[in-house]
C-alpha positions as CSV (number, residue, x, y, z in Angstrom):
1,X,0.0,0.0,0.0
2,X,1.3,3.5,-0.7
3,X,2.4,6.0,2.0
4,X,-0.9,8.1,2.5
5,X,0.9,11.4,1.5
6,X,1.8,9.6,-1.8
7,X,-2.0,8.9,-1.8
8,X,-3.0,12.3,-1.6
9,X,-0.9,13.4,-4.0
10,X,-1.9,10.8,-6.9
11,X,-5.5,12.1,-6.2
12,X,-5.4,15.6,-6.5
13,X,-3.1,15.0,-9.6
14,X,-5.6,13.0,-11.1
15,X,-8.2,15.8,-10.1
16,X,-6.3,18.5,-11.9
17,X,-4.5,20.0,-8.8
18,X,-1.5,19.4,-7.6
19,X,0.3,19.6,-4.1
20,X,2.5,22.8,-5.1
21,X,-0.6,24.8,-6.2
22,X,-2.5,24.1,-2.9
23,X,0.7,25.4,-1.3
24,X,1.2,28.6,-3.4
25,X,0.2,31.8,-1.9
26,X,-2.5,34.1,-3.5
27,X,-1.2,36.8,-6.0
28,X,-2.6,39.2,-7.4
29,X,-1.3,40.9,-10.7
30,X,-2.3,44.2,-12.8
31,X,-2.1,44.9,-16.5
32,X,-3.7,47.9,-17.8
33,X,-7.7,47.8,-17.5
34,X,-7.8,43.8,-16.0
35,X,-6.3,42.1,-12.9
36,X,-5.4,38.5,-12.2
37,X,-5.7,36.6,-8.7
38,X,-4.6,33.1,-8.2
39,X,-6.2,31.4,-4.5
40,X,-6.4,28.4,-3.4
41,X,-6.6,26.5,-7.0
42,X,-9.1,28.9,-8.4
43,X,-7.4,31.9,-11.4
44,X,-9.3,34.7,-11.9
45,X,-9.3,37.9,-14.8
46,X,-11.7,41.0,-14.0
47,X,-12.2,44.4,-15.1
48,X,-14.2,47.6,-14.1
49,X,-14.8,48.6,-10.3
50,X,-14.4,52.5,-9.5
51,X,-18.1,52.8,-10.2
52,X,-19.1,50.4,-12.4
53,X,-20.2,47.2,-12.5
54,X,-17.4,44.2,-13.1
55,X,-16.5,41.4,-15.8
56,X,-14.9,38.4,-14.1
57,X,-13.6,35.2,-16.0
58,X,-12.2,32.7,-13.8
59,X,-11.0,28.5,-13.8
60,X,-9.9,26.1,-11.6
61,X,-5.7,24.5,-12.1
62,X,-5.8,22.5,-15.2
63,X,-8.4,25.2,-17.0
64,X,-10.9,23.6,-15.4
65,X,-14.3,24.8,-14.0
66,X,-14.5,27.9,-16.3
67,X,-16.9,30.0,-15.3
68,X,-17.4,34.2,-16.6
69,X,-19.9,36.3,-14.9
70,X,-20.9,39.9,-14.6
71,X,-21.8,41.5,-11.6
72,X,-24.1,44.9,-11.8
73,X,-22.7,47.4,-9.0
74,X,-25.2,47.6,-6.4
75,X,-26.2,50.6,-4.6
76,X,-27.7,50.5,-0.9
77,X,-30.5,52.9,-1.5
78,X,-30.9,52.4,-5.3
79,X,-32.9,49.5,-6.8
80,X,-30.9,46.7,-8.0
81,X,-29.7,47.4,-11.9
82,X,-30.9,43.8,-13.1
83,X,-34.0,42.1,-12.5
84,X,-34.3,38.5,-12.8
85,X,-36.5,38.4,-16.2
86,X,-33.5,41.0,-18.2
87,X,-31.8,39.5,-20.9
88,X,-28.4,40.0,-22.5
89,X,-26.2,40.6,-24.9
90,X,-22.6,40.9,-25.0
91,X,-21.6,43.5,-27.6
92,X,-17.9,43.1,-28.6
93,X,-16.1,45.7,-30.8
94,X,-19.6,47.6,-31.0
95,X,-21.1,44.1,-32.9
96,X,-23.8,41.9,-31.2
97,X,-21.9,38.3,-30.3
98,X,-24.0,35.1,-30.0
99,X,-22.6,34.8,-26.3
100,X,-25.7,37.4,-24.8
101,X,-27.8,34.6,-25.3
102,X,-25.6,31.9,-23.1
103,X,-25.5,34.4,-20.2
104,X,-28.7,34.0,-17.3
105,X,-29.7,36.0,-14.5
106,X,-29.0,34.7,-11.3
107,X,-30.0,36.4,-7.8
108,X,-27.1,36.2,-4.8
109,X,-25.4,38.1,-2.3
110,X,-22.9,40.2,-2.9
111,X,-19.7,40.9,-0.7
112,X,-21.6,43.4,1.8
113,X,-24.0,40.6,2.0
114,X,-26.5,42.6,-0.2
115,X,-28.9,40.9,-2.3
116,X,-27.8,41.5,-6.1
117,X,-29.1,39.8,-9.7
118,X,-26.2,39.3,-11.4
119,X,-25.4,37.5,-15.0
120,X,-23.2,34.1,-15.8
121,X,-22.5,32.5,-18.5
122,X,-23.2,28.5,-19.8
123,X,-19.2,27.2,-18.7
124,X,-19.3,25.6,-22.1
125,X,-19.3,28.9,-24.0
126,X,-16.3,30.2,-22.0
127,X,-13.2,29.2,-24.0
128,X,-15.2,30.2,-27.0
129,X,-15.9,33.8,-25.4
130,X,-11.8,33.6,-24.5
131,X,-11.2,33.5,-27.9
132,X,-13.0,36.1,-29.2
133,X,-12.2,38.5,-26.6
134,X,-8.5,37.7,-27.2
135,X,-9.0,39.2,-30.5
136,X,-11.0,42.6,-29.6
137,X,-10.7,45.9,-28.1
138,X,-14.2,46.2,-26.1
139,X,-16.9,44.6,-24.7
140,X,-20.2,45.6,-23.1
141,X,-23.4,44.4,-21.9
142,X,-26.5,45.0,-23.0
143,X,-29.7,44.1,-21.0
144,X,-33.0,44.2,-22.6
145,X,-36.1,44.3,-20.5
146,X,-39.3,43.8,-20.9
147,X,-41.7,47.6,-22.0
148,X,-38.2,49.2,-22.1
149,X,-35.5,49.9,-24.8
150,X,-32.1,48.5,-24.6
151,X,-29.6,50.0,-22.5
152,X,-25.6,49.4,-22.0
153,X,-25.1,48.5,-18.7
154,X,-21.6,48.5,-17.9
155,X,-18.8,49.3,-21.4
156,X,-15.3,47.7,-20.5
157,X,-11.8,47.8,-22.4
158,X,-10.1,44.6,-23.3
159,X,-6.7,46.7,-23.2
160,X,-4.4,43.9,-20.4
161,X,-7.1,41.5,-20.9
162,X,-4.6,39.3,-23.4
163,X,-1.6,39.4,-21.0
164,X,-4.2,38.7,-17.5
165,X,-5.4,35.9,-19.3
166,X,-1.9,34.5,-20.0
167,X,-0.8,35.2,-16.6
168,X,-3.5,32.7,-14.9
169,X,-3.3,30.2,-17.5
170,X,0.5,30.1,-16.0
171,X,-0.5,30.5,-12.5
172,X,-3.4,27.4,-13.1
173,X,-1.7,25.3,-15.0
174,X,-3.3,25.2,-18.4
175,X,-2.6,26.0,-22.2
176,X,-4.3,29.3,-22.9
177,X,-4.7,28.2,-26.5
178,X,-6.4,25.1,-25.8
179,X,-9.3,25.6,-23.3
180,X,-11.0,22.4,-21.6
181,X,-14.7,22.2,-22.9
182,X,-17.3,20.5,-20.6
């Protein structure tokens, strides 16, 4: 029988995480208009903040678990900017993408522990969405809503977004050119 560290170790390999990434110590990294942040397994790219809402893009070691969400900013005493019913659509280099469409509502609590409605996108779309955006200048989210016109929530530069991306595909473990699809 194997020593139970050796065990351990053949698991969490197997799992896509290895003993040296549980060990490693969060970072956090800048690069013009996006950050990176590697925790406990989990990378993460984001942009906006400073009064506006944010664009997060994030995956487990090995490129695994990808996951991209947008997250309104909330204020206490206004009412929440999504409503469970919106819809979206991402708009990238001013042209309508098919991704809107893979993105849902989703209510939650947000870091103050304030209810929010906030938007994520079908994890099978993600390395498809990583692509595109590798390859643009902009993107922004539009929400359409029922008895109202269209309206551009939050408009974000992809200016760092390239570099972040290839800065947590270092950090996790996985080739940024060949995205796992679930």
């Amino acid at each position: 029988m194997p020593p139970c560290g050796l065990l351990v170790a053949l698991i969490l390999t197997l799992f896509g995480t290895s003993l040296v990434a549980l060990e490693r110590p969060a970072q956090i990294w800048d690069h013009k208009d996006w950050h990176a942040s590697y925790e406990q397994g989990r990378c993460a790219i984001w942009t906006g903040g400073d009064g506006a809402g944010t664009y997060e893009i994030a995956f487990d070691m090995g490129g695994m678990n990808a996951s991209a969400r947008y997250l309104p900013i909330v204020y206490s005493n206004l009412p929440l900017p999504l409503q469970p019913e919106d819809e979206f659509v991402l708009i990238i280099d001013h042209h309508m993408s098919q991704f809107g469409s893979e993105m849902s509502v989703y209510d939650g609590r947000d870091s103050y522990d304030r209810q929010m409605v906030a938007a994520g996108m079908t994890a099978g779309f993600v390395p498809d969405l990583v692509v595109a955006l590798r390859q643009s200048e902009s993107v922004a989210v539009q929400v359409m809503r029922d008895g109202e016109a269209p309206f551009i929530a939050d408009d974000f530069s992809l200016s760092g977004f390239g570099a972040s991306y290839l800065k947590i595909s270092e950090w996790c473990q996985f080739d940024p050119n060949a995205l796992f699809r679930s």
